[in-house]
C-alpha positions as CSV (number, residue, x, y, z in Angstrom):
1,X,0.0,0.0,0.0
2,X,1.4,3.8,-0.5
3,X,2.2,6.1,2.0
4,X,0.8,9.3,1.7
5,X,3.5,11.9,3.9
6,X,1.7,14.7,5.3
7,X,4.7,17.4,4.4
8,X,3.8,20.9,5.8
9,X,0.9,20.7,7.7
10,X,2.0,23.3,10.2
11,X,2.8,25.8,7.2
12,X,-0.3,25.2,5.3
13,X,-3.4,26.8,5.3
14,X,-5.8,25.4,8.0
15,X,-8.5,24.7,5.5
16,X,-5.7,23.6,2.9
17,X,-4.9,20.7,5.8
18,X,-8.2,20.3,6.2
19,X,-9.0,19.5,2.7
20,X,-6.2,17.0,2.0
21,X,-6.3,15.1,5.3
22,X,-10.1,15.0,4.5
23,X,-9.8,13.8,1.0
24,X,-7.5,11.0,2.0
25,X,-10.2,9.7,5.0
26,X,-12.6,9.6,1.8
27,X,-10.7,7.9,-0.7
28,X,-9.2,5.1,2.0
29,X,-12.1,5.3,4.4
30,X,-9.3,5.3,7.5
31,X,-6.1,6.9,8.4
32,X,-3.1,5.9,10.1
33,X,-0.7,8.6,10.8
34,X,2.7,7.5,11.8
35,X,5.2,9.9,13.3
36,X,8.0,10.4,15.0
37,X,8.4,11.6,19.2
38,X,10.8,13.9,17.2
39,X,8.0,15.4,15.1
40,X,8.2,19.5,15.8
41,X,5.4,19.8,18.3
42,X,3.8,22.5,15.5
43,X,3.3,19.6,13.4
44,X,1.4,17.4,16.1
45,X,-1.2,19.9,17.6
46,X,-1.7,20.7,13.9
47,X,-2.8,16.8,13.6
48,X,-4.4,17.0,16.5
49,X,-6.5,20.2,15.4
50,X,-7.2,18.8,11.9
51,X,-8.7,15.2,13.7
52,X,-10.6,17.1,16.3
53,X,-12.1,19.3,13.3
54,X,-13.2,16.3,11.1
55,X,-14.6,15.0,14.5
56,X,-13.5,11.7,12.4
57,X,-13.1,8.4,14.2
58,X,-11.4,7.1,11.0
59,X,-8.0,9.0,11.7
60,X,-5.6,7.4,13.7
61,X,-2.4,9.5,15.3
62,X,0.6,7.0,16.6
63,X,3.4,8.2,18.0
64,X,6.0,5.0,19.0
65,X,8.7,5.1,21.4
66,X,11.2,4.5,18.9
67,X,14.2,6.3,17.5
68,X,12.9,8.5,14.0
69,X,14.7,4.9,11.7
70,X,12.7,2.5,14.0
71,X,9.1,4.5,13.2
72,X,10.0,4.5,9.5
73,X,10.7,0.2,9.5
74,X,7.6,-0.2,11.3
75,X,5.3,2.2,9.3
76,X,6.9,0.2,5.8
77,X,5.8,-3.3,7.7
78,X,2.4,-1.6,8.5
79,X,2.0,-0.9,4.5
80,X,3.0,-4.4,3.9
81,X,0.2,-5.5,6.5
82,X,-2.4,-3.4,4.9
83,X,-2.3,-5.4,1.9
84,X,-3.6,-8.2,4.1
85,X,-7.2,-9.3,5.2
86,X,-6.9,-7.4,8.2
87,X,-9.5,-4.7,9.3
88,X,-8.8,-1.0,10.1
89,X,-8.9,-1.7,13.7
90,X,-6.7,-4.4,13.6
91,X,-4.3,-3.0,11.4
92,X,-3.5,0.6,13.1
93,X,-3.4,-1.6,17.2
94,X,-1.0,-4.1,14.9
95,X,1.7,-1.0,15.2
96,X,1.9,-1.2,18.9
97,X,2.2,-4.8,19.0
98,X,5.1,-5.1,16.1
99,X,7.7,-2.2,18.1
100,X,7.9,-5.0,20.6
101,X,9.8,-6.6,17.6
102,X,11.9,-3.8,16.6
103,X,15.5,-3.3,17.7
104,X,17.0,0.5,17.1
105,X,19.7,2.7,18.1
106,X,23.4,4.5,16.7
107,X,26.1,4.8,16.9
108,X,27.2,8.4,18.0
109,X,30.1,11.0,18.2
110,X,28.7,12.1,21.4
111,X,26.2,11.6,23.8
112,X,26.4,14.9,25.3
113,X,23.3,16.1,24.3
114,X,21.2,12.4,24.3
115,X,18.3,12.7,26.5
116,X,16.3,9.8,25.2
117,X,18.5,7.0,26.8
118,X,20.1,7.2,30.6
119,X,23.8,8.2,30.0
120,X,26.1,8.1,32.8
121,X,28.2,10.7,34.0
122,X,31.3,8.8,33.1
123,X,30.2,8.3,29.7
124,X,29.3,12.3,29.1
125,X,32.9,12.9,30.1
126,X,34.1,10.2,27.6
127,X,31.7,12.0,24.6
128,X,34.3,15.0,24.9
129,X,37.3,12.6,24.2
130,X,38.2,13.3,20.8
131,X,37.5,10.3,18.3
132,X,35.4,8.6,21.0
133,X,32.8,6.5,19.6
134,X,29.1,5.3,21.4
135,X,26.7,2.4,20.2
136,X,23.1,2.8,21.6
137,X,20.3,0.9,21.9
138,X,17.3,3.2,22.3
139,X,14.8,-0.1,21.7
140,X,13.3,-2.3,23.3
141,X,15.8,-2.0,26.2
142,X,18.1,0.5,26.7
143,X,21.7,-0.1,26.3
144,X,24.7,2.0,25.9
145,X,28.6,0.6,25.5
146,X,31.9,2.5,24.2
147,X,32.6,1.5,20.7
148,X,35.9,-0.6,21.5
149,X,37.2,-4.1,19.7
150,X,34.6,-6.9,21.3
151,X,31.9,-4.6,22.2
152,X,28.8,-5.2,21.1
153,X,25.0,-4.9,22.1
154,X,22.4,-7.6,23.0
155,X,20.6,-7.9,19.5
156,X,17.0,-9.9,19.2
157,X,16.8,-13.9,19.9
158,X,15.4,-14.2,16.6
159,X,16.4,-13.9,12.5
160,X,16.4,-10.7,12.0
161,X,17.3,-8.0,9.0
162,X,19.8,-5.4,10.3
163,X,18.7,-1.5,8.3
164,X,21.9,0.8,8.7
165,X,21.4,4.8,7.5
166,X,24.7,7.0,7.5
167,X,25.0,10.4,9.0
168,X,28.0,12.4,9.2
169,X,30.0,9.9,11.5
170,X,32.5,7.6,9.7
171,X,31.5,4.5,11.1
172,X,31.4,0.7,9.9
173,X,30.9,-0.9,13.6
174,X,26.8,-0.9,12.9
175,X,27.7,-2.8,9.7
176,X,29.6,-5.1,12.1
177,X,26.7,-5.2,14.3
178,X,24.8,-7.3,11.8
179,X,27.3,-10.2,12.1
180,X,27.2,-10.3,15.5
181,X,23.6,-10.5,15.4
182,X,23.5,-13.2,13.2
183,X,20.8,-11.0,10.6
184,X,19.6,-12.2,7.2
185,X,21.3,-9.5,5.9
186,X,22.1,-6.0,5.6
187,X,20.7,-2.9,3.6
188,X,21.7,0.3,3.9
189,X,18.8,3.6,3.6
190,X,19.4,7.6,3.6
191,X,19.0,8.7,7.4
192,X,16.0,10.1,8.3
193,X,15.5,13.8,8.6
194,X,14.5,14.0,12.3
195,X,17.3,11.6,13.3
196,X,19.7,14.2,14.5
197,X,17.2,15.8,16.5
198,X,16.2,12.7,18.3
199,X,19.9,11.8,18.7
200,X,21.3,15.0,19.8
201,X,24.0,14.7,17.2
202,X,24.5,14.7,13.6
203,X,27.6,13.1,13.8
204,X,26.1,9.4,13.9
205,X,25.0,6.1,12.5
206,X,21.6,4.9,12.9
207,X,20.6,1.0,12.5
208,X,17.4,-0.9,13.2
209,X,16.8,-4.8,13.4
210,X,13.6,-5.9,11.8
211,X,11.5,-8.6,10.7
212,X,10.9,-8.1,6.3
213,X,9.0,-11.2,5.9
214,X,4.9,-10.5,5.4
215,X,4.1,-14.0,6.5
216,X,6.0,-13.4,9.7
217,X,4.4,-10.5,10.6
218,X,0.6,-11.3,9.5
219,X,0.8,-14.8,12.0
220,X,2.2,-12.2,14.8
221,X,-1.1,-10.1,14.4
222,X,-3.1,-12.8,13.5
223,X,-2.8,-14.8,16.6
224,X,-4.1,-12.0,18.7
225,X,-6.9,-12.2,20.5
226,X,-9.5,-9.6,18.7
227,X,-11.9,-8.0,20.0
228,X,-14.6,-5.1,19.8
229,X,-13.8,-1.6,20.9
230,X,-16.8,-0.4,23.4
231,X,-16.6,3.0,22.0
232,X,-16.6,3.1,18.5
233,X,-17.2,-1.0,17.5
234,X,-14.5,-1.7,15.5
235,X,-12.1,-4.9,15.7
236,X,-8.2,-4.3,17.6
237,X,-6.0,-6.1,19.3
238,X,-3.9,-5.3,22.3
239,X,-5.5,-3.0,25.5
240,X,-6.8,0.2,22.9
241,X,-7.9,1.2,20.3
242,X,-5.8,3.1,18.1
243,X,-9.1,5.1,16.3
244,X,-10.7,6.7,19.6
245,X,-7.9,5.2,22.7
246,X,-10.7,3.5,24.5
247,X,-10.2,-0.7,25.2
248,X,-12.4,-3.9,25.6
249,X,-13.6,-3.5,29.1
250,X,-11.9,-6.4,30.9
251,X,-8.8,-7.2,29.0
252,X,-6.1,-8.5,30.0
253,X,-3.0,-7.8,27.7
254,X,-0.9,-10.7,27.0
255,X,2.5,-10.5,26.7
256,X,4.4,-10.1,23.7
257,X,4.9,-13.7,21.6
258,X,8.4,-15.0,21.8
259,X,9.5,-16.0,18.2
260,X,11.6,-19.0,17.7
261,X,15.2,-18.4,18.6
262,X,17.2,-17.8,15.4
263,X,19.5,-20.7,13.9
264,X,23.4,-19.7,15.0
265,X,25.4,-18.8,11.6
C-alpha cells in the first residue's frame, strides 16, 4: 500500500490541511498517521487540530517510542500488512504490537546532548574525548557501551534483518553489528531527517533490526486475541484502540509472543 506523507501541515493553510487530510479519509475510508516523538510539536497539535475538526473516528495519530529509523521500519511493515485481510482496527493496534519486535539505536560521536536514553556521567565525560565512539540501543531495552574491539550490544533472539542509515559519523561498527547478530542481511537507507534531532547529534549512525518477511508479521497479528472496541465498535488487538484510545472493558494484555530463537550462523 502507499504512503501518503503529510509534508507541511504546520505551514499550510488550516482549510488547505483540512481539505487533504479529509480527501485522504474519503478515498481510503481510515487513516493511520505514523510519526516520530521527534515530530516539531507545530506539526502534532496541527494533527491533533485537523482530527478534532473532522470529529472523524477514521483517523488514527501514533506516536511509538522508537528512534525516528525505528518509526519508519515499522510504518513500511504496517503498509505491507495493509495489503492483508486485516481490518482497520486491527491493522492501526498491529503497530503497537510489532515495536515489541523492533531493535533501534546509533552509533554516535557524542552523547552529550542524548536525552532519550540514561547516560552516565562517566560516559558524558568520555563523549568529549576526541574520536570517542558510542553504540546505543534506544529499543526495546536500553543499552549504551563505548565502541571498543569486542563490544557489542544484545541484539534480538530471533532472525532478523539489520537497516543501517549513515549520517556524518565515519563508522562501519553498525555494519559489524549485523554479524554479530546473526541477521539475514544487511541494507543500507538515507538517514531520516528527524534523526539528528532525536539523537542530539549529527555526527552518527543509525541501524534498526527488523522482521521483512509479510508472513511473519501477518501470523504475529493474526494470533491476537481480537476483540470489539466499546466506543466506536470496530475490531483491535492489544489493550486500545488506536481510532478513539478506549479498550475492551476487561482485557487483560498478554505478553508479547516469543518468536523462535534464530539458527546460529
Amino acid at each position: 500500500m502507499p504512503a501518503v506523507v503529510l509534508a507541511g501541515l504546520d505551514r499550510k493553510p488550516l482549510d488547505q490541511a483540512l481539505t487533504e487530510l479529509h480527501t485522504l479519509t474519503e478515498q481510503y475510508g481510515h487513516v493511520v498517521v505514523v510519526c516520530s516523538q521527534a515530530t516539531p510539536e507545530p506539526v502534532v497539535r496541527r494533527l491533533y487540530t485537523l482530527r478534532s475538526l473532522l470529529e472523524s473516528d477514521r483517523i488514527a495519530l501514533f506516536r511509538p517510542a522508537l528512534p525516528p529509523l525505528g518509526v519508519a521500519v515499522l510504518a513500511r511493515q504496517l503498509r505491507q500488512l495493509a495489503s492483508c485481510d486485516l481490518s482497520p482496527g486491527v491493522l492501526a493496534c498491529a503497530g503497537r504490537l510489532l515495536t515489541h519486535y523492533i531493535h533501534a539505536g546509533a552509533v554516535l560521536g557524542s552523547v552529550a546532548r542524548l536525552d532519550r536514553v540514561p547516560v552516565g556521567l562517566k560516559a558524558h565525560a568520555r563523549s568529549w574525548v576526541p574520536g570517542s565512539q558510542f553504540a546505543v540501543l534506544a529499543h526495546p531495552e536500553p543499552q549504551l557501551v563505548k565502541v571498543a574491539p569486542g563490544a557489542t550490544l544484545k541484539g534480538p533472539e530471533f532472525s532478523t534483518w539489520l537497516l543501517v542509515a549513515k549520517g556524518q559519523l565515519p563508522s562501519e561498527w553498525a555494519g559489524g553489528l549485523g554479524t554479530r547478530w546473526g541477521v539475514h542481511g544487511l541494507r543500507e537507507t538515507p538517514l531520516p531527517a528527524e534523526s539528528p534531532v532525536w539523537w542530539g547529534t549529527g555526527r552518527m549512525v543509525e541501524f534498526c533490526g527488523y522482521l521483512a518477511d509479510l508472513s511473519v508479521l501477518y501470523q504475529l497479528v493474526a494470533s491476537v486475541r481480537r476483540a470489539s472496541c466499546h466506543w466506536c465498535g470496530i475490531d483491535v488487538i492489544g489493550d486500545r484502540c488506536v481510532f478513539c484510545s478506549a479498550g475492551p472493558p476487561g482485557y487483560d494484555p498478554p505478553a508479547p509472543r516469543a518468536l523462535e530463537p534464530r539458527t546460529p550462523a
